[in-house]
C-alpha positions in Angstrom: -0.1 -32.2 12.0 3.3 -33.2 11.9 5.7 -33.3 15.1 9.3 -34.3 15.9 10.3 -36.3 19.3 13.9 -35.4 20.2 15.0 -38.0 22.8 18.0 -40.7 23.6 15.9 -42.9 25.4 14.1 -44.9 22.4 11.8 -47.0 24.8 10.3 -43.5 25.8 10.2 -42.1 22.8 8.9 -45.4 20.7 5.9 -45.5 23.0 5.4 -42.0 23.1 5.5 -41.7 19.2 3.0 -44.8 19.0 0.5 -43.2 21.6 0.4 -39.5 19.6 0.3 -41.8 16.1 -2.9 -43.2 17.9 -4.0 -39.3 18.3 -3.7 -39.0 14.5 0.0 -37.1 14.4 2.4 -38.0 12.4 5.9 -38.5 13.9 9.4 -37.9 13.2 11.8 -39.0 16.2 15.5 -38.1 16.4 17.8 -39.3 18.9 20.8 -36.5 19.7 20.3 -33.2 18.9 22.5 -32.9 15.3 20.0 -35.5 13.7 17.1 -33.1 15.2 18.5 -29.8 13.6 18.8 -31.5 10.4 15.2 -32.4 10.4 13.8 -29.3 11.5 16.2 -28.0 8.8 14.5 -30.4 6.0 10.9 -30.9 7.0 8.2 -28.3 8.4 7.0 -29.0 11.8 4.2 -27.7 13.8 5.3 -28.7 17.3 9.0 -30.2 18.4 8.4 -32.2 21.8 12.5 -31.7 23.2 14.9 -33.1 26.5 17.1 -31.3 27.3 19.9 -34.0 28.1 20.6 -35.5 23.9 24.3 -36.2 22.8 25.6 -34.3 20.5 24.1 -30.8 21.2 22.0 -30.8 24.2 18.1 -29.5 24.0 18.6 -25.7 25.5 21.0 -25.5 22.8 19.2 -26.4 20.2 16.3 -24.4 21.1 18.0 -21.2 21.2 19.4 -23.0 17.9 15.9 -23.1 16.8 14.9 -19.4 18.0 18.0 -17.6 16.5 17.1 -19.0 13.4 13.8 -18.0 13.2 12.0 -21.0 13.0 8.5 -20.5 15.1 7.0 -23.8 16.0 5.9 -24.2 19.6 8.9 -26.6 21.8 7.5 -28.2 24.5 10.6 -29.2 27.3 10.4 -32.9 28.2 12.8 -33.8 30.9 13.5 -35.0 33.8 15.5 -31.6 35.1 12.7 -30.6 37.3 14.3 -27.4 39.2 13.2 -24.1 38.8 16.5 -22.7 37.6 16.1 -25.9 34.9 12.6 -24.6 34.1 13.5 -20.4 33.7 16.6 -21.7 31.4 14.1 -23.3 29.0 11.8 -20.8 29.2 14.5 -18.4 28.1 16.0 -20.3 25.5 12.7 -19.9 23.8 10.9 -23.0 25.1 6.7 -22.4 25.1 6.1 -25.6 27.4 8.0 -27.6 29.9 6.7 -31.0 31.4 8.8 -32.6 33.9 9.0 -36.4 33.8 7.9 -39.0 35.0 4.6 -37.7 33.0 1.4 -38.6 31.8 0.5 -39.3 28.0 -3.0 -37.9 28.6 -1.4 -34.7 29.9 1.0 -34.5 27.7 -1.3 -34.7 24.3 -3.3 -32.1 26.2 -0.1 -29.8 26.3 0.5 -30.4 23.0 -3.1 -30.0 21.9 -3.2 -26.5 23.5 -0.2 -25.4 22.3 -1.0 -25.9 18.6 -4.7 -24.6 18.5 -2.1 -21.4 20.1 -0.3 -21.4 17.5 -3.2 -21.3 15.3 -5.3 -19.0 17.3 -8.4 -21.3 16.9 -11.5 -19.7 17.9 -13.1 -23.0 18.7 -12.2 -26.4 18.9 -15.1 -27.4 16.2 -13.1 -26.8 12.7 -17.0 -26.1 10.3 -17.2 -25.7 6.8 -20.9 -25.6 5.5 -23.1 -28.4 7.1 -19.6 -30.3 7.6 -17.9 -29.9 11.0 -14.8 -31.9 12.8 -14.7 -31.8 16.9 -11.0 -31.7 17.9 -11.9 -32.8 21.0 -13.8 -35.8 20.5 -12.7 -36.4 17.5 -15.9 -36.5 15.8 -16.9 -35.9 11.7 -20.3 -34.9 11.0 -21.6 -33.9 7.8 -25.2 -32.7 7.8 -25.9 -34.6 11.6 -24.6 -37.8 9.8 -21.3 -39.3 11.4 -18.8 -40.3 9.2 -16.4 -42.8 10.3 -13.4 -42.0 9.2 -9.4 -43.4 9.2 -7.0 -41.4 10.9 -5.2 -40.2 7.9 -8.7 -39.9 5.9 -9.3 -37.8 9.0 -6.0 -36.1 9.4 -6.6 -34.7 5.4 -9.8 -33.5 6.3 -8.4 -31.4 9.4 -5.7 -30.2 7.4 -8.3 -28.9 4.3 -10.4 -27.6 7.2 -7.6 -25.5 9.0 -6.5 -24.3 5.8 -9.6 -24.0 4.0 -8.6 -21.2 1.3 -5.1 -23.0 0.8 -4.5 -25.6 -2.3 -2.5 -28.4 -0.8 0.4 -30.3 -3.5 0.3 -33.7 -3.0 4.0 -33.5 -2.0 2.3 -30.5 0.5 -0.2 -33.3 1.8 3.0 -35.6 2.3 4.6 -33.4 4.4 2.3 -31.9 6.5 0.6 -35.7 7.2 3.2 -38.2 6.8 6.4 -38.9 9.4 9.8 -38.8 7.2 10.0 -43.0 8.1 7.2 -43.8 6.2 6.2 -41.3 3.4 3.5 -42.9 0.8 3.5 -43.1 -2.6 1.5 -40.0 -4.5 -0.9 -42.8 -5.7 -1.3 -43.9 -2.2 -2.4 -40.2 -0.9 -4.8 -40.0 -3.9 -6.3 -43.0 -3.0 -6.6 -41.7 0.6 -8.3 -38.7 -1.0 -10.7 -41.1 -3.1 -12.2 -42.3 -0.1 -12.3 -39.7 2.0 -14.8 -38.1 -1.3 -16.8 -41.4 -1.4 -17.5 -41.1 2.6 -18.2 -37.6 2.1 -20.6 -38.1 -0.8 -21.7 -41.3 0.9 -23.4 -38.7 4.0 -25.1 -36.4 1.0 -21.9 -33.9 0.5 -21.1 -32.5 -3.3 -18.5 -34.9 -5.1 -16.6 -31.7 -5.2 -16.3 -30.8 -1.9 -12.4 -31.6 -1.4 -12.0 -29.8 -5.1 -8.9 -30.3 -7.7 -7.0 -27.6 -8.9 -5.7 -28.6 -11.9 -2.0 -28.9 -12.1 -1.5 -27.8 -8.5 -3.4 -29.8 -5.7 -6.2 -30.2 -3.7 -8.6 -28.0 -1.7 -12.4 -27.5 -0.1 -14.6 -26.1 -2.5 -15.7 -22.5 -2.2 -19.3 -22.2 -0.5 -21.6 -21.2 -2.8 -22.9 -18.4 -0.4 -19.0 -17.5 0.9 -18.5 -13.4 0.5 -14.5 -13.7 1.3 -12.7 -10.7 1.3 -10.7 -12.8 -1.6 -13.6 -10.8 -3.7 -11.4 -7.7 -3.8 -8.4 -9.2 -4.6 -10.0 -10.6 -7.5 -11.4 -7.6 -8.9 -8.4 -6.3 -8.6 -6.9 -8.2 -11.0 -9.4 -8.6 -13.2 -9.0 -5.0 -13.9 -5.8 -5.4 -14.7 -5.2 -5.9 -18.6 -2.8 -9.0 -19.5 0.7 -8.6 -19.5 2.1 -6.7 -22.7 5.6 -9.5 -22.3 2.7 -12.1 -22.3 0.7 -11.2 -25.0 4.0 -10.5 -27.2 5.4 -14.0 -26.7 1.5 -15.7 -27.4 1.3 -13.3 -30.5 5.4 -14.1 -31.6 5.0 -17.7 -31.4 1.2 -18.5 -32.3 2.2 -19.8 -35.6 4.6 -22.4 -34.4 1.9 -23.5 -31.8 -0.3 -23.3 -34.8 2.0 -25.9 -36.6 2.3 -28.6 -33.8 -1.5 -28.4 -34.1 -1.4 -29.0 -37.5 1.2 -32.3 -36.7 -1.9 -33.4 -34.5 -4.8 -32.2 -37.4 -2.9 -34.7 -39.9 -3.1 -37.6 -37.8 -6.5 -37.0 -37.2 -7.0 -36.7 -41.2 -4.8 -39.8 -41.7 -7.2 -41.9 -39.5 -10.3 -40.7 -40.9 -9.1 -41.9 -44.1 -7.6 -45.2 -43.2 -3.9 -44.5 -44.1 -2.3 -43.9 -40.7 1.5 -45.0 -40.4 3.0 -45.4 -36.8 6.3 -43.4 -38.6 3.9 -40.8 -37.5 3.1 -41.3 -33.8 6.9 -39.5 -32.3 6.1 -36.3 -34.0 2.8 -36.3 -32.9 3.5 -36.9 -29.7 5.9 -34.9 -28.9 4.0 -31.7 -30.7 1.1 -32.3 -27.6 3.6 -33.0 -25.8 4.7 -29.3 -26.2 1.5 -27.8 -26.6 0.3 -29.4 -23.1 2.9 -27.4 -21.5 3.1 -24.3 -23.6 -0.3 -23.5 -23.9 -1.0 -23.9 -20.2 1.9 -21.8 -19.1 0.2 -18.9 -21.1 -3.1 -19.6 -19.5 -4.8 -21.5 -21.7 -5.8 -24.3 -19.7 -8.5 -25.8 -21.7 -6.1 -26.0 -24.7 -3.4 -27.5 -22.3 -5.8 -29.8 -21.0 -6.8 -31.1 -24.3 -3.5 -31.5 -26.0 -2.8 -33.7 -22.7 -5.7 -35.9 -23.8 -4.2 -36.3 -27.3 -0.9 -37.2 -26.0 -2.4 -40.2 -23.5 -4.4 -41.2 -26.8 -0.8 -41.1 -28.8 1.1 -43.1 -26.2 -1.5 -45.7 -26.2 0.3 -49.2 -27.5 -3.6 -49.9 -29.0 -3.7 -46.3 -30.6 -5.0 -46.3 -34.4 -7.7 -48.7 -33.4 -11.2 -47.8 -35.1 -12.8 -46.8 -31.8 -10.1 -44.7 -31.1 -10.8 -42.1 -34.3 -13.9 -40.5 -33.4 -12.7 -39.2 -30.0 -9.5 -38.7 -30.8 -10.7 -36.0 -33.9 -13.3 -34.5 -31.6 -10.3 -33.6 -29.5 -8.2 -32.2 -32.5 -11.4 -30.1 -33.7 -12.1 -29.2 -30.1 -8.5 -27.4 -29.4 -8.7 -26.2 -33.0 -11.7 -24.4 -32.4 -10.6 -23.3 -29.2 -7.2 -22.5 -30.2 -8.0 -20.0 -33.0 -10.4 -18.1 -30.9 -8.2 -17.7 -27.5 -6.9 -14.5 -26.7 -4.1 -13.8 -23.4 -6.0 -12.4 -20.9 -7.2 -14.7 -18.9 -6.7 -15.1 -14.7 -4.7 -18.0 -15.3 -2.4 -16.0 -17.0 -2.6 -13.3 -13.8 -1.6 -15.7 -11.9 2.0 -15.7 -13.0 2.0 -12.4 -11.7 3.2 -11.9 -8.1 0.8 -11.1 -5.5 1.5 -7.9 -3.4 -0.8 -7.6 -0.6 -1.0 -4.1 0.6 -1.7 -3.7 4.6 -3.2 0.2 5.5 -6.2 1.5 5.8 -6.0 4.3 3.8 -8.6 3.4 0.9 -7.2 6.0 -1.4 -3.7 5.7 -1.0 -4.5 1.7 -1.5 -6.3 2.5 -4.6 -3.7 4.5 -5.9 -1.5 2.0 -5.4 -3.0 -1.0 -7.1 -3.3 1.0 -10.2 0.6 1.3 -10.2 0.5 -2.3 -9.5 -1.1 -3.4 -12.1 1.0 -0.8 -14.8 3.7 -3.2 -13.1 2.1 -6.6 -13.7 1.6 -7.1 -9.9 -1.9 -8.7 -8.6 -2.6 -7.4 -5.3 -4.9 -7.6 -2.5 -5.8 -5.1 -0.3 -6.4 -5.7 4.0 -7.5 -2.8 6.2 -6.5 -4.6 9.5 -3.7 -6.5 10.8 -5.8 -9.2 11.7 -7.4 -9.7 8.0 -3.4 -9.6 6.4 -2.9 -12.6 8.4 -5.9 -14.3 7.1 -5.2 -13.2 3.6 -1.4 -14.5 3.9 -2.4 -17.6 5.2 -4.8 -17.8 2.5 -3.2 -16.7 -0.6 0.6 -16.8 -0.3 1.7 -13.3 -1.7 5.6 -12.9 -2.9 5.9 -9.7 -1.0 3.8 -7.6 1.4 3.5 -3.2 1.8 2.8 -2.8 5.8 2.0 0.7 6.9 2.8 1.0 10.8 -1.0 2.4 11.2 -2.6 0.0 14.2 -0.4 0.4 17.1 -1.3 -1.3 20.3 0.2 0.3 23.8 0.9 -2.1 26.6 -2.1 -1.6 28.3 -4.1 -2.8 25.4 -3.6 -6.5 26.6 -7.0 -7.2 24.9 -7.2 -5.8 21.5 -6.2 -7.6 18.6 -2.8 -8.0 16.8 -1.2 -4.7 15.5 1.2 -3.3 12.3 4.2 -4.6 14.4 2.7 -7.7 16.0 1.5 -8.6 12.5 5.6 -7.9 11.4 6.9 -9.6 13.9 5.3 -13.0 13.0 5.9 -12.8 9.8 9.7 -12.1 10.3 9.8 -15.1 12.9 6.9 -17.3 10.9 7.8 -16.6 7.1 11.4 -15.5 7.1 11.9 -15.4 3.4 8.8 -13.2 2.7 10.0 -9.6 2.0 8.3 -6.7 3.2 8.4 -2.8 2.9 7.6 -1.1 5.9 5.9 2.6 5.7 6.7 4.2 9.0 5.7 8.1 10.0 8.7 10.2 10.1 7.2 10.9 14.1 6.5 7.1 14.8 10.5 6.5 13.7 12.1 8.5 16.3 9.3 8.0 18.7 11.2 7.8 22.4 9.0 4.7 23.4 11.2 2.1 24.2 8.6 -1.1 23.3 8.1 0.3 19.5 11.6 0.6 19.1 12.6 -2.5 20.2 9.8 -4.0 17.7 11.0 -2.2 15.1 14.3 -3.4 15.2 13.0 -6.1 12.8 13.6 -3.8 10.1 17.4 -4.2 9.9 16.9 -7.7 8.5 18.1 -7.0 4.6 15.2 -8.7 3.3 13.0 -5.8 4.6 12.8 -2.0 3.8 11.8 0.6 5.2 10.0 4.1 3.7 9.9 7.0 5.8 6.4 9.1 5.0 5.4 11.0 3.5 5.7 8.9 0.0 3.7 8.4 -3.1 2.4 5.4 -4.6 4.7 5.7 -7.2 7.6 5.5 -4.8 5.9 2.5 -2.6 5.6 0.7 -5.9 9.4 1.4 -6.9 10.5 0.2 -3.5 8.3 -3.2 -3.5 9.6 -3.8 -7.5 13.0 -3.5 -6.2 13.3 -5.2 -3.1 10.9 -8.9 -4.8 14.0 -8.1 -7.6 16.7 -8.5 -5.2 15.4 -11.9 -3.5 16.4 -13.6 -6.3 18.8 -11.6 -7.7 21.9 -13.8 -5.7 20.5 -16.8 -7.6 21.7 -18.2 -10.7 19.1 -20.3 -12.4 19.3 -23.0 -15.6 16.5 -24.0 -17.7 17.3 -26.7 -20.0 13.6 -27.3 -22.4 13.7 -28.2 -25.8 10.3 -26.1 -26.1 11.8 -22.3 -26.7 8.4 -20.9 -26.3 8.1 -22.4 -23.1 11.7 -21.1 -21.9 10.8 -17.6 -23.4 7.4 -17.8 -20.7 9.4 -18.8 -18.3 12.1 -16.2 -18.3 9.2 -13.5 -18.6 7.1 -15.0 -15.8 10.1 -15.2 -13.6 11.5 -12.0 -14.2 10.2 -10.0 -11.0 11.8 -11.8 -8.7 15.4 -10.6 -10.2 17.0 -14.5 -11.0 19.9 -14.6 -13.0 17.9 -17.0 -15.5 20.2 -18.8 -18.4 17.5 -20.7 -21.2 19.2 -23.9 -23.6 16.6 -25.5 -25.9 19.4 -28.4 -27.1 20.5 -30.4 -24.5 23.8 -31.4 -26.5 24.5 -28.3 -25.3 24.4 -28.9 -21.6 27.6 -29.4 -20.7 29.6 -26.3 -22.2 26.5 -24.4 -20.6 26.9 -25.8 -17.3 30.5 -25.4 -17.4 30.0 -21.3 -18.5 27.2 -20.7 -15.7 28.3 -22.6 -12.5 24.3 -22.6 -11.8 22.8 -22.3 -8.1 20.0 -24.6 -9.1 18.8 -26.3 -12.6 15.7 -26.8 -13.8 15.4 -29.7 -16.3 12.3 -30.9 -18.8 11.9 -34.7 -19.2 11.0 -35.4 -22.7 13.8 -33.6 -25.0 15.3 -34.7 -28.5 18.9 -36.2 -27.9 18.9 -36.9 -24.4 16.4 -36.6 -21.9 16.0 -35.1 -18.6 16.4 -38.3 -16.7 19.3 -39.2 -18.3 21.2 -35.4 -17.5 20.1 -35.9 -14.2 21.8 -39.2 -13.6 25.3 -38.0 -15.4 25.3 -35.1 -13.1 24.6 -37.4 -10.3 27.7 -39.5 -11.1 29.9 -36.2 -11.6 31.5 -35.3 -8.4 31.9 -31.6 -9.7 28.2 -31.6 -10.0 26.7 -34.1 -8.0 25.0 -31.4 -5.3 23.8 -29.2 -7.6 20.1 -29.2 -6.6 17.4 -30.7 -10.0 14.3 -29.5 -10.0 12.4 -31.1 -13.1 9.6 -28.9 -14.9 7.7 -31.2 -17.0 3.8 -32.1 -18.6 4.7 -35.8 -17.5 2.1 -36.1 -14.7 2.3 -40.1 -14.1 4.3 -41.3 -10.9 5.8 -43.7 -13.0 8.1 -40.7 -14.1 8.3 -39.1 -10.8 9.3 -41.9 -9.1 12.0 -42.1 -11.7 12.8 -38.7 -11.2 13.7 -38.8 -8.2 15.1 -42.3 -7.9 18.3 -41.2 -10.0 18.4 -37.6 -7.3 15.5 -34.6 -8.3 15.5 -32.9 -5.3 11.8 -31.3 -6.9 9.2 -32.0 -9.7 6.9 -29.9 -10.7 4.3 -30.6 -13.0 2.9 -28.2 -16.4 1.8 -25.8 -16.6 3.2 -23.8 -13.7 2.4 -20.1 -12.8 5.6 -17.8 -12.3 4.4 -17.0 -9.2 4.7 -20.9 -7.6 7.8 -21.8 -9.7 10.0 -18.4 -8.1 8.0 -20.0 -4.4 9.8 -23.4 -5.1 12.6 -21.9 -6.0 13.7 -19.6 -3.4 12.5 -22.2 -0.5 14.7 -25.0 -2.6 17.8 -22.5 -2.0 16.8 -21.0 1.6 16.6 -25.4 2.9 20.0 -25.6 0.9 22.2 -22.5 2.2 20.7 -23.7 5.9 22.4 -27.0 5.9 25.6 -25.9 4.3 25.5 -23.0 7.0 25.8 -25.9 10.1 28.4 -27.6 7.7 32.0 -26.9 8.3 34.4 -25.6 5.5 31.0 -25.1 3.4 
């Protein structure tokens, strides 16, 4: 769990930071109010401990600062101000805690404790996940009555896999949510710290597997092998969904080309096998698995990208050609042959570059209907019957855009049931801002005279909401949610430079339901006069390209003053940190690594943007 500390007095703060770093937090500490905003603006937090006398702009401010713009992380008030007219003002300025000082540490991890297993709405302070359990209380792991003694960041991943058990974590996620912005690691370094948390694990009789990789994206527990989650009808609902017509065109229009750069790879193999390789060979053979690793995967085909991956590590070897090298290396090229020639589109992989729509209402036919004109629109959805089981599956799954009918309504003296519609829309509008959402309200609930659901409804005149009035028909509900995931990225202008034109033609597909203004360039000679004609709101570059490369576009706009802000999100098969690290050395602002679904691409995207138009907002004359 990550906190800031916002406080001028840095013998305070210093030991306080030390003493929740012993309670396995990681810290961030700002010292006036501007650097704080500018954090919270940057980095995710789950809990900002706050005085209320900082320079710059004092602590009430920059609460109500932090309420009005939506951010939802508990505050907790730390301050000497110990009057009760000091204590209502933080309360109203959207404080959840106030602890007046002189304090002590004990209570205050305690505060802080309770405020985030709040914010979670944790059941229990014993996080289980098969015969593996973590006490939050005493700290304790215990995997099948065995302790395991653990490191407080080899225990700080395991919480965060635990609380988040259906999420799959990026390493850069892991960074994040772990790591204070003072001392980020290396991504080698949090592998490592994954490595041994597996080998501890294993070491008390868990599956190697347990803390599973998802290839391409990240990290994650492994499904129990006796779990029924409700994920079951989300996946059946896709799987009934054929593959995407654009998909399948752009496999089917550029199968002989892939074809080809196979072929590259098939002659190499041939030349080996017959003792007359030349190393005049090795470029184009590496850069066709180059391609392949990230074109095949971004159709799906992950064991193809996977292996043409493998080729390329044999290719770049400085020993490659050696005789021990040539039986492996033609299984591989006979392996994706064979695999190649008999792969059709079609697979979930490829569904996965289809937005997710989950659908809130518990009508089951009008859900039904619904998902059927989903999938005629290349939508994969997933269906909850409760407010309560949305914000599991949103937590869980991450969908581009949700359908809410206002069916569960809770009166005030209902203090004890759970969340309702508008509960349920009120914390996503305060908890995932950017997330749009099309409300279905009956024409009797809208001009009901109550006075609390109209003031909750009020959430509604947010533009990135909107709202249908029943009675309406799937076909309409489907029109509405189409429309409204096209126009939160219809304001962006986007630039893919990839020398790969099947790759740029998936992309611009895979992309197109969330409305981007996409421009494509396969020759980076190009760049320039294309940069100049788009004025771009963000660009996404390859790394290995004919000419000039990636890194090397990346620096020049870095030392252009015209350009030198424009945010650089590289796209690339290059998996090594070697290359990341150079990435963002000469200023990526992101790097993402092949093959990437739509889906998580338009994600990165739109968050890249949101972070960037909330700094220039606090930045005068921006």
């Amino acid at each position: 769990m990550r906190l800031l500390l916002v406080d001028d007095d840095e013998v305070l703060v210093d030991a306080l930071a030390n003493h929740l770093i012993a309670q396995r937090y990681a810290v961030d500490i700002a010292t006036d109010g501007e650097e704080a905003w500018e954090y919270i603006a940057l980095f995710n937090y789950d809990l900002v401990v706050l005085d209320v006398m900082l320079p710059q702009v004092d602590g009430i401010s920059l609460c109500k600062k932090i309420r009005d713009r939506d951010y939802s992380m508990p505050v907790l008030m730390l301050t000497a101000r110990d009057r009760s007219t000091d204590i209502v003002e933080g309360f109203n300025a959207g404080a959840d805690d106030y602890l007046v000082k002189p304090f002590n540490f004990d209570e205050l991890t305690v505060r802080i404790h309770a405020l985030l297993r709040r914010e979670a709405q944790a059941l229990t302070s014993v996080l289980k996940w098969g015969n593996l359990s973590l006490d939050l209380n005493s700290l304790e792991v215990i995997y099948d009555e065995k302790p395991l003694n653990l490191t407080a960041k080899e225990y700080a991943l395991l919480e965060l896999f635990l609380r988040n058990h259906k999420r799959v974590f990026s390493l850069d996620g892991i960074i994040e949510s772990l790591w204070s912005f003072e001392e980020p690691p290396t991504e080698g370094a949090v592998r490592t710290h994954i490595k041994t948390l597996r080998q501890k694990l294993t070491g008390a009789g868990a599956a190697k597997d347990l803390i599973e990789t998802v290839y391409g994206i990240g990290y994650r527990l492994k499904p129990l092998p006796d779990s029924t989650e409700k994920q079951t009808e989300t996946e059946s609902n896709s799987a009934a969904q054929s593959p995407a017509p654009e998909i399948a065109a752009v496999w089917m229009q550029h199968k002989e080309a892939m074809s080809a750069r196979l072929a590259v790879l098939e002659n190499v193999a041939n030349a080996l096998k017959e003792d007359n390789f030349n190393k005049a060979l090795k470029p184009e053979a590496i850069l066709a698995a180059h391609k392949l690793a990230g074109s095949l995967g971004s159709l799906g085909f992950e064991d193809g990208s996977k292996l043409a991956r493998k080729l390329e590590d044999f290719l770049t070897l400085e020993t490659f050609s050696q005789a021990e090298q040539i039986e492996p290396f033609n299984k591989l090229v006979n392996n994706l042959r064979d695999k190649f020639d008999r792969y059709e589109p079609g697979s979930s992989s490829v569904l996965d570059s289809f937005p997710l729509l989950l659908i809130v209402d518990n009508d089951r036919d009008f859900t039904g209907q619904l998902a059927t004109q989903a999938a005629a629109n290349n939508f994969r959805t997933a269906i909850a019957t409760t407010a309560s089981e949305a914000r599991e599956i949103i937590q869980r799954d991450r969908p581009a855009i949700v359908l809410l009918r206002i069916f569960q309504i809770r009166t005030k003296t209902d203090r004890d049931s759970p969340i309702d519609s508008l509960d349920l829309l009120a914390q996503l509008h305060q908890q995932m801002p950017l997330l749009p959402i099309v409300v279905i309200v009956s024409e009797a609930a809208l001009f009901n005279t109550n006075k609390d659901f109209t003031e909750r409804l009020k959430i509604m005149r947010g533009k990135k909401h909107t709202l249908l009035v029943q009675p309406i028909t799937p076909t309409q509900a489907m029109d509405a949610v189409s429309q409204l995931l096209r126009r939160s990225g219809a304001e962006a202008k986007i630039t893919i430079v990839d020398d790969d034109s099947l790759f740029l033609e998936v992309m611009q597909t895979s992309l197109k339901p969330w409305g981007f203004e996409i421009t494509t360039l396969n020759d980076p000679r190009q760049f320039w006069q294309v940069l100049q004609v788009t004025s771009p709101d963000l660009l996404i570059l390859d790394v290995e390209m004919p000419d000039v490369n990636g890194i090397e576009l990346c620096r020049m706009l870095r030392s252009d003053s015209n350009w030198s802000h424009l945010p650089v999100l590289f796209l690339t098969a290059h998996q090594d940190l070697q290359t990341q690290e150079r990435a963002f050395y000469i200023g990526a602002d992101d790097y993402i690594s092949k093959p990437v679904a739509g889906t998580q691409l338009a994600t990165r995207i739109l968050n890249r943007l949101s972070r960037i138009r909330t700094i220039q907002s606090k930045t005068p004359n921006s």
